[in-house]
Structures are given as structure tokens and as C-alpha cells.
N, C-alpha and C positions, 0 to 999 in steps of 0.2 A: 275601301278596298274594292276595284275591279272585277268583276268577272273575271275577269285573265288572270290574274292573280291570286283568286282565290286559287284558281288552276292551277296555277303553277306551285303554288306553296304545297298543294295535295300530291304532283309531282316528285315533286321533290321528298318531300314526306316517303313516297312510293318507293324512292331508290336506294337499298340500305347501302351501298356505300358511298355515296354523298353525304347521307345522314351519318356516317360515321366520321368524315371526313371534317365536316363542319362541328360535329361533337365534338372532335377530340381538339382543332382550334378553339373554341372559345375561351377553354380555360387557361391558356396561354397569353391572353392579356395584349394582344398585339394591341395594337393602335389604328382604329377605323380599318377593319379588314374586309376583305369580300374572298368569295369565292365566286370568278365569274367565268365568262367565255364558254367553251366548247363544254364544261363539267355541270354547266346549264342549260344552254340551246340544246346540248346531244339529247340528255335528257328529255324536253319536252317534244323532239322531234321521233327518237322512241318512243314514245306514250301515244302520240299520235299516227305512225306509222305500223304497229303495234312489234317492232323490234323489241326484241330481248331488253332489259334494265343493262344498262353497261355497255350497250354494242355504240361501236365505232371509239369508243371513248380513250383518250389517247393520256390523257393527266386532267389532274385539278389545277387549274391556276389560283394561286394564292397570294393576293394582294395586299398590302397593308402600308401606311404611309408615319415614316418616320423623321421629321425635319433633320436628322445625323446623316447623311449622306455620303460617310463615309464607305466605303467595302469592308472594312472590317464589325461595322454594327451591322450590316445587312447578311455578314457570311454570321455571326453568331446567330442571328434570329435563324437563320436555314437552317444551323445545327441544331438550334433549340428544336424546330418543327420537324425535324427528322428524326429527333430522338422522342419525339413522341409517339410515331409510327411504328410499326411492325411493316416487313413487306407485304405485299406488293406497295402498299400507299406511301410507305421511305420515300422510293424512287419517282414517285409517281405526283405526288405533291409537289409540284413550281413554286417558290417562295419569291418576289419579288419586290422591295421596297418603291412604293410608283413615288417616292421624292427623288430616287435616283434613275429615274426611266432617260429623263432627258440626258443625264451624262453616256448614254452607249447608244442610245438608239440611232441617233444617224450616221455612226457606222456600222450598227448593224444592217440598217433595213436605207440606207439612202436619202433619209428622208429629214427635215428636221423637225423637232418637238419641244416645243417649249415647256418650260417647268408647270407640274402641278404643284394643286396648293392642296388635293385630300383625295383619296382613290377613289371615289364616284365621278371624278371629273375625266380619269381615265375613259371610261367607259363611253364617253361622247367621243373618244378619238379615234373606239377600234374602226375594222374595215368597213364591218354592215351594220345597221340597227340590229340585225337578229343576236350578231353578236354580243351586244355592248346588253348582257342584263347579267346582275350581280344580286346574290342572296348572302345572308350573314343569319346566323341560328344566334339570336341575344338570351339575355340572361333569362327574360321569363319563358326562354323554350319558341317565342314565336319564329317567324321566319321574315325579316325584314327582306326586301327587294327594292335594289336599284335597278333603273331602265331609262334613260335616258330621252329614250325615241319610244319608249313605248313599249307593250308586247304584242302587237299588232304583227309584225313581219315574223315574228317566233311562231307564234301557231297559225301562220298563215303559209307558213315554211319558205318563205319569200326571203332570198336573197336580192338586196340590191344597193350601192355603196352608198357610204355615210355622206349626205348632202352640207356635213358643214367641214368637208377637209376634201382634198385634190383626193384622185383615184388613186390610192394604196399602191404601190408598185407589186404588191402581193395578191392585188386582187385577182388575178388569174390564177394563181395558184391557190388560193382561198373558194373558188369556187369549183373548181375541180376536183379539188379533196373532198369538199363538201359532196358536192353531187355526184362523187366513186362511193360512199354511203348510204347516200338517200337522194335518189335519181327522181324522186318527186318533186324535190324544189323548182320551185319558178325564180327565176333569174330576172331583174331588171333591170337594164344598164346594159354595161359593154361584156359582151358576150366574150366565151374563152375561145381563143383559135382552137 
């Protein structure tokens, strides 16, 4: 394990409601889950900035990959992970099965995506490496972490887009929200009008 990593895992450790977040999935049994994006970069961008635990943090995204691709196995796992909440975390926890990402994504987002084969390969698709790191709290309590690219651009607070897919049609808005946050980021790549 990393230097960075250890970091991060103490991070994370640091933030009680992440750590409650991830508590309360595991005993729900999903199938290879993460907890990634924004409900992890935020975090160690707080730790580092010395911003409150929680600030900017907008949801959890909740990952987990199921070969049923149906909408009706994917809406019962969200009820299942919602009736394990109490608010604020109900609403606030994104449940997404990444086997069915390719069937909506390029009409949500313009773009297309082909199928994965297990949600850690997500995470090489998001917009920026800072994005793309993923933790999962396993059974003996440790803190696994996916990271794709690394955690180099996370505590380096470097935004700059993912070098193995075309520029995100969102990247302008991805770094603008970003840095209405945390105006310390360094930006590499195409700058926002």
C-alpha cells in the first residue's frame, strides 16, 4: 500500500458519514460495489484544504455491477439501499448498476459507452483521473481502493481530463463546479470559457 493510500484510507476513516455510508452497504451483499467520485475526491480535497468534513459534497455515488440489466433488478436494489437509510443519506445515496450504464448513457450525456464487464473498469471512463477513485469498506473492516490513474492528481488537486477517452462533453462543466468549491485546483487541458 502507498503513501497515498494509506492517506486516503485515514481520510476516509476521518469522515463519519462516508463511514456510515459504506457501513451500512456492505451488509447488503451487492455484487463488487464502490463508493466512488465526488463522495471521495471531495473528501480528500477537504482534508487538504482544511474545509469542514462534508462541505461541497452533493451525494454518494453507489456502484455495483449486476449482469440482470434489466430496470426492474436495478430499481429493486435502489429500494433495497434506500430502505436501509434514514434521511438525509435516503436521498442522497445514487444507486447505479454500472452493467446497465451503457444502455442510457449516450442519451443522457451524447456520448457513447460501451459495456462493462465489473465497476472498477468504470472508473477509467470518468472525466479526470481525480475523479476516477473508488473505496469499498470489506468484510474484515479494511478499506479497499480503486484508482485507476492513480492518486497522484487527487492530492495534488489537479484536474486534467482522462487521457484514454475523447474530452467529456462535460468537461467544462465539470471543472467549473469543481473549482466554484475549491479555487485551488490546477487545471490541465482545455481551459473553461
Amino acid at each position: 500500500m502507498t503513501d497515498l493510500h494509506v492517506r486516503l484510507t485515514g481520510i476516509v476513516r476521518s469522515d463519519p458519514a462516508l463511514m456510515h455510508v459504506l457501513r451500512t452497504v456492505r451488509p447488503l451483499g451487492l455484487n463488487d460495489w464502490r463508493i466512488f467520485s465526488g463522495a471521495v475526491y471531495q473528501s480528500v480535497w477537504n482534508a487538504l484544504t482544511g474545509r469542514p468534513v462534508g462541505y461541497g459534497r452533493k451525494d454518494y455515488d453507489l456502484g455495483y455491477f449486476d449482469p440482470d440489466t434489466s430496470w426492474d433488478a436495478e430499481d429493486g436494489v435502489i429500494k433495497r439501499v434506500a430502505a436501509a437509510f434514514d434521511e438525509p443519506f435516503r436521498s442522497e445515496v445514487e444507486v447505479r448498476n454500472q452493467a446497465r450504464v451503457h444502455l442510457w448513457f449516450a442519451d443522457r450525456f451524447g456520448e457513447p459507452y460501451a459495456a462493462l464487464t465489473g465497476t472498477d473498469e468504470a472508473l477509467a471512463r470518468f472525466v479526470a483521473p481525480a475523479f476516477a477513485v473508488g473505496v469499498r469498506l470489506e468484510a474484515d473492516d479494511a478499506i479497499s481502493v480503486a484508482a485507476p490513474f492513480g492518486l497522484d492528481d487527487v492530492f495534488s488537486m489537479t484536474l486534467r481530463p482522462n487521457p484514454d477517452r475523447p474530452l467529456a462533453r462535460g468537461w467544462d462543466r465539470a471543472v467549473a463546479s469543481a473549482r466554484a468549491r475549491w479555487p485551488e485546483l490546477t487545471v490541465i487541458g482545455p481551459e473553461i470559457a
